[in-house]
C-alpha positions in Angstrom: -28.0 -2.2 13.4 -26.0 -4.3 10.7 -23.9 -6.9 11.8 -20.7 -5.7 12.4 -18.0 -6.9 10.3 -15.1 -9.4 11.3 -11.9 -7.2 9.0 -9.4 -10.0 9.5 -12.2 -13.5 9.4 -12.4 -16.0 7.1 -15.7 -14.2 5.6 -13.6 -11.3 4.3 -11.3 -13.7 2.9 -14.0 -15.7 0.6 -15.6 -12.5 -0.1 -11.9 -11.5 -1.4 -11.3 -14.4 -3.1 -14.2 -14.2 -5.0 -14.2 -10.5 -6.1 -10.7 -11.0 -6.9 -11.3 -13.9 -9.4 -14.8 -12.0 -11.1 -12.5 -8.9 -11.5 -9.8 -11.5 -13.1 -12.1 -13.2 -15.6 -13.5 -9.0 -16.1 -9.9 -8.2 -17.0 -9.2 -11.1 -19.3 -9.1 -9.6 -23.1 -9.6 -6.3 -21.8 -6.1 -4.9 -22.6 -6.5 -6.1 -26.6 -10.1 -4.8 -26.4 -8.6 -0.9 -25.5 -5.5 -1.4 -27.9 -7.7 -2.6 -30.8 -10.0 0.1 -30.3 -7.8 3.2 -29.6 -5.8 2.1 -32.6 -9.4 1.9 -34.7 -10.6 5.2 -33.6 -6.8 7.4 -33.8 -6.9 5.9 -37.5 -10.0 7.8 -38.2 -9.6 10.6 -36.4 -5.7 11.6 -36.2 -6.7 15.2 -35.6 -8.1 13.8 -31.9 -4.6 12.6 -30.6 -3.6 14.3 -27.8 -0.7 16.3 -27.4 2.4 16.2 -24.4 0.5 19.7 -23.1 -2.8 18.5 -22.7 -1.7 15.4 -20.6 -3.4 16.8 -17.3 -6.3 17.9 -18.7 -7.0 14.2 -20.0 -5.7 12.6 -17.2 -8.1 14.8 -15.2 -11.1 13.8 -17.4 -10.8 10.2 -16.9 -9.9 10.9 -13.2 -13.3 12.5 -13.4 -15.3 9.6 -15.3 -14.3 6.9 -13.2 -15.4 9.3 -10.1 -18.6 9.5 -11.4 -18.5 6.0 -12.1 -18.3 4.7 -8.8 -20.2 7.7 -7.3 -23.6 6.1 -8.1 -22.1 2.8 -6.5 -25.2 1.2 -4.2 -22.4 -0.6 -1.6 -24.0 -3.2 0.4 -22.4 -3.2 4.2 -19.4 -5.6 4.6 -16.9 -7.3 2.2 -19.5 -9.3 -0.2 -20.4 -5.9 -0.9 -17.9 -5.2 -3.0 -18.3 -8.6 -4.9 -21.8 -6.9 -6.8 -19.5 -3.8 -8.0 -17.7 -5.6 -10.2 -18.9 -4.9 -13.9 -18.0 -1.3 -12.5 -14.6 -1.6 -11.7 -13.7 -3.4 -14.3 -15.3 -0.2 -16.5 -13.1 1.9 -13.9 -9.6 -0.5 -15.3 -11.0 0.1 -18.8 -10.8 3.5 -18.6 -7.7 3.5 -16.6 -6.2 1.4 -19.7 -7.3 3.6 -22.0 -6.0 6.6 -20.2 -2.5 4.5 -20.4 -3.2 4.4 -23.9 -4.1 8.3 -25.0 -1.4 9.3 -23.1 1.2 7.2 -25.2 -0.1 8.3 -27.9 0.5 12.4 -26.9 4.3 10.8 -26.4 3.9 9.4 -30.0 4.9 6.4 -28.7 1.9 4.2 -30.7 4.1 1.7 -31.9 4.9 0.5 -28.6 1.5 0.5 -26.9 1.5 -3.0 -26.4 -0.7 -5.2 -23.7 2.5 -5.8 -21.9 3.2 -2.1 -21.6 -0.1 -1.3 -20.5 -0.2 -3.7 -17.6 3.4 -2.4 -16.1 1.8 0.7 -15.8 -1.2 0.0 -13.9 1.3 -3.0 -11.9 3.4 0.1 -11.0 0.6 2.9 -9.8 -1.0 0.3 -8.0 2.4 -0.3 -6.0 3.8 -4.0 -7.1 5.8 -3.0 -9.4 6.9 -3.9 -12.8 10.4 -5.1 -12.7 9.6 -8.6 -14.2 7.9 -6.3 -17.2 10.3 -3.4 -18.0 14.1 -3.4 -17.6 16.2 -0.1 -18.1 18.8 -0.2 -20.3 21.3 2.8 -20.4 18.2 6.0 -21.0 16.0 3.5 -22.7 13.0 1.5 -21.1 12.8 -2.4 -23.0 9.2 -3.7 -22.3 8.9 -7.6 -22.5 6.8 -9.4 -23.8 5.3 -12.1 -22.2 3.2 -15.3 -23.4 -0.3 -15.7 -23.3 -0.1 -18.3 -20.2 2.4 -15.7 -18.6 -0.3 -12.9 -19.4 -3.2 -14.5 -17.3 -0.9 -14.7 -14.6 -0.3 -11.0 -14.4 -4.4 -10.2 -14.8 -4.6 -12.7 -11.9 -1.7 -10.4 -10.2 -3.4 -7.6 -10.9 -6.6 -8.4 -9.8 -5.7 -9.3 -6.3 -3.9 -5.8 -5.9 -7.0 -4.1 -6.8 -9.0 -6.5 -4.8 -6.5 -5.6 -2.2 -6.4 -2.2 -2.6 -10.1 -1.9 -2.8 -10.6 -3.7 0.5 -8.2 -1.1 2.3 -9.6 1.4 0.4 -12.1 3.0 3.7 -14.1 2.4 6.3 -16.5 4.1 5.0 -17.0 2.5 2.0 -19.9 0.0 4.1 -21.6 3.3 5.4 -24.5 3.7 2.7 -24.8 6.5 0.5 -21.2 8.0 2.5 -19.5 4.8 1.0 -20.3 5.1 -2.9 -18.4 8.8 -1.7 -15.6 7.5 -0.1 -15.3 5.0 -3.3 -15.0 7.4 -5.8 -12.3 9.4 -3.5 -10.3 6.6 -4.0 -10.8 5.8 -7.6 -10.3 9.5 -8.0 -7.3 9.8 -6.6 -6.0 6.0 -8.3 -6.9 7.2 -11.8 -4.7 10.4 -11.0 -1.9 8.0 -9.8 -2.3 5.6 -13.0 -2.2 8.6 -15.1 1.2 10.4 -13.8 3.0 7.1 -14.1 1.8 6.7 -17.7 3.1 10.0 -18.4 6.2 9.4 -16.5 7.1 5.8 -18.2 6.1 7.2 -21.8 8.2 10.3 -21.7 11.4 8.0 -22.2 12.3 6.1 -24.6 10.8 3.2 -24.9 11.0 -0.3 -26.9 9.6 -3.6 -26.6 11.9 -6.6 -26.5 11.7 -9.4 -29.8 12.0 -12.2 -27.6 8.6 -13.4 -25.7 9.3 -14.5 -21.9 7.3 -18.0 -20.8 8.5 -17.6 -16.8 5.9 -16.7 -15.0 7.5 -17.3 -11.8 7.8 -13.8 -10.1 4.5 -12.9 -11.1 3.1 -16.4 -9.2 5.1 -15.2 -6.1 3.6 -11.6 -5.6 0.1 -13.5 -6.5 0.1 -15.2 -3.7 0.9 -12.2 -1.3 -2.5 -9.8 -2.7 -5.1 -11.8 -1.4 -3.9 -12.7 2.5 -2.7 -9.1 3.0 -6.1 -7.6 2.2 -7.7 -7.9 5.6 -8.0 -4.8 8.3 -6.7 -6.0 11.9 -8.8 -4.6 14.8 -5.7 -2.5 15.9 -5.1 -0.5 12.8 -9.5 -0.1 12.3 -9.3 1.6 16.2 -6.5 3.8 15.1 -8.5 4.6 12.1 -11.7 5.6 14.1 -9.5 7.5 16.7 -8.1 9.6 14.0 -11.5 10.6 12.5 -12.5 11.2 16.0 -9.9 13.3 16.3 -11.0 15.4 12.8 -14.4 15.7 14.2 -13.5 17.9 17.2 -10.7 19.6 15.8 -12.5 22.8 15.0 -14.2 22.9 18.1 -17.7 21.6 17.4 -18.9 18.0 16.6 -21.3 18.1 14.3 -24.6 15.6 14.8 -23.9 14.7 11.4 -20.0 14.0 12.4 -20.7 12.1 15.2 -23.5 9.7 13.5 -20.8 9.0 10.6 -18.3 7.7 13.3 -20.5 5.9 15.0 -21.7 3.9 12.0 -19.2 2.8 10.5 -17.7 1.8 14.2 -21.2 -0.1 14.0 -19.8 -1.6 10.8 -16.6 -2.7 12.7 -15.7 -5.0 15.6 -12.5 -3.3 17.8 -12.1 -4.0 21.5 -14.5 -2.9 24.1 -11.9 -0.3 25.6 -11.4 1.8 21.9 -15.0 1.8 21.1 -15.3 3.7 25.0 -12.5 5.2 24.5 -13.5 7.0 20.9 -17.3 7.5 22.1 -16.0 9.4 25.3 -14.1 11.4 22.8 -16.8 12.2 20.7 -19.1 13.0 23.7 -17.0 15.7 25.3 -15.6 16.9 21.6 -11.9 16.5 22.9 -9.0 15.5 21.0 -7.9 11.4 21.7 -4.0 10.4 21.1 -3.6 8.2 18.3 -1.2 5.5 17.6 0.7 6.2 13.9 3.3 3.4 14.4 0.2 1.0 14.2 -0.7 2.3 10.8 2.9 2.8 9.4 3.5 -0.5 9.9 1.0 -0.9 7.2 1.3 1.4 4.5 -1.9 0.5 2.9 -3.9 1.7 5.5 -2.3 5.2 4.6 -4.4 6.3 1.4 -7.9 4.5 2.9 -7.3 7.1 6.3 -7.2 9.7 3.6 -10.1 8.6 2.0 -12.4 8.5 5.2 -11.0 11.8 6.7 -12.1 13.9 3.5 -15.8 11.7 3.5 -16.0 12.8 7.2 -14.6 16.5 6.2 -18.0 16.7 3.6 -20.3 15.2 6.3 -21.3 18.6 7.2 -21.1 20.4 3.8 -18.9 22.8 5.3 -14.7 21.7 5.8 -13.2 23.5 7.7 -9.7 25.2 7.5 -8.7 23.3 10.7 -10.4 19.8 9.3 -7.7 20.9 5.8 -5.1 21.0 8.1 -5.1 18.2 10.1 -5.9 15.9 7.0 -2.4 16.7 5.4 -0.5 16.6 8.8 -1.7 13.4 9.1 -0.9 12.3 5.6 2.6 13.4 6.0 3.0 11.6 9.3 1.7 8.3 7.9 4.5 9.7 4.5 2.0 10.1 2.2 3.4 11.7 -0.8 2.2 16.0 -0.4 0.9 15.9 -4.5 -1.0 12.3 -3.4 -2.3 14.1 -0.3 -3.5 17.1 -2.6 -5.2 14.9 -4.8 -7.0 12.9 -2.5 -8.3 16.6 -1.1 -8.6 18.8 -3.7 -12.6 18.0 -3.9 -12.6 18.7 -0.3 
């Protein structure tokens, strides 16, 4: 049995910490690297821009790619884990960049494709928010630009996020083979999100300011929030496991291959003595077990990442059932997950 893992300890931290600064030094030059080449190949092939129609389609494709990407993912059990998977995600940003990128250029808005604009868009899908980057004046969107000093200071913002995000991302994502799933659920369903707010930003009308900013102030304060915020407490990880115990029986049968998910990943987990009795009893007599939403509401992070592990369990058995589609999207909408994030999340379902 591995050694189960301690969400909120000091060992999550480090291993945070560390992925968050190899993703960092990934990301640095990466945004110049996509514009320089996008711009190289639309100059030689104009006849491959996209157009406004064929946004989804292309924002399904790389939705796709990075799927595939982190499908083949070889997750080692507990937060160092992630630290290997690196080189991957940071081929998973690429492609979200370049996404960013084709779909500005279907907007025909090339000339304002900078680095800046690029990282306000994956700030905003990833939920910090791009305030200190864009400013709305009147109908028209102004992007700043920033300094070079003020530009490692947003990679280092963004990187937490994802490091963040990643780490919220499932349960699952320690259970082998199950969590390389789980994984590319969630990149799935970010790439998706990246790519609607690209199209959503670049429909306007956008400009980028002539005056470069040197205040890297508000992007030092979120900094310091991504990193501490990243940990699972033993509360919300019982709700979590309740819930999927919950999915497992709500059709009637548990499934051997249903109940052995469960209890591996609660083999992956420390939570009090009385939830893990409580969920095992559950899954023994294949009965429903009351769940505690206002735990996970207080944490909206922990939203998409019960998602996630509610469509890996749904697959366990290569059969979902109608109830199983059901009860995934009531929960999203208790826990106000938004109904087209709850569809995207489940369409491979």
């Amino acid at each position: 049995m591995p050694e189960k893992t301690d969400a909120s300890g000091a060992e999550t931290n480090s291993a945070a910490e560390a992925f968050q600064q190899k993703l960092s030094d990934g990301l640095t030059g990466l945004f110049e690297l996509v514009i320089s080449n996008r711009r190289g190949y639309y100059a030689q092939h104009p006849e491959n821009i996209p157009t406004r129609e064929s946004v989804g389609a292309v924002i399904d494709s790389y939705s796709t790619k990075n799927a595939v990407i982190t499908g083949g993912f070889n997750l080692v059990p507990g937060p160092w884990g992630l630290v290997g998977i690196v080189p991957e995600l940071t081929l998973v940003v690429r492609n979200q960049l370049t996404l960013i990128y084709d779909i500005g250029m279907a907007h025909g808005k090339s000339q304002v494709l900078t680095k800046e604009l690029l990282a306000g868009v994956l700030l905003d899908a990833f939920g910090v928010g791009a305030g200190s980057l864009f400013v709305m004046q009147g109908s028209k969107l102004i992007v700043k630009r920033v300094s070079l000093r003020v530009f490692q200071r947003i990679v280092a913002l963004l990187a937490g996020r994802v490091t963040q995000q990643a780490l919220k991302s499932a349960l699952s994502k320690w259970v082998p083979v199950l969590g390389a799933a789980a994984m590319a659920t969630w990149v799935h369903y970010m790439t998706k999100k990246v790519g609607r707010k690209a199209d959503q930003i670049l429909s306007q009308d956008v400009s980028v300011d002539a005056e470069e900013v040197d205040q890297d102030e508000p992007f030092r304060s979120q900094e310091a929030t991504t990193v501490s915020d990243s940990s699972d407490g033993a509360a919300a990880v019982a709700q979590r496991l309740r819930i999927l115990a919950c999915l497992a029986a709500i059709d009637g049968t548990l499934h051997d291959q249903e109940a052995a998910f469960i209890r591996e990943m609660m083999s992956n987990y420390q939570i009090p003595p009385a939830e893990e009795s409580a969920i095992l009893s559950s899954l023994a007599s294949c009965q429903q077990i009351d769940v505690k939403y206002d735990i996970l509401l207080s944490n909206p992070g922990d939203a998409v990442g019960v998602l996630v592990d509610m469509v890996a369990l749904s697959r366990r058995d290569s059969i979902v059932h109608p109830a199983e589609r059901i009860f995934i999207r009531k929960v999203g909408e208790i826990l106000g997950v938004a109904e087209a994030d709850v569809n995207d999340l489940t369409e491979t379902a």
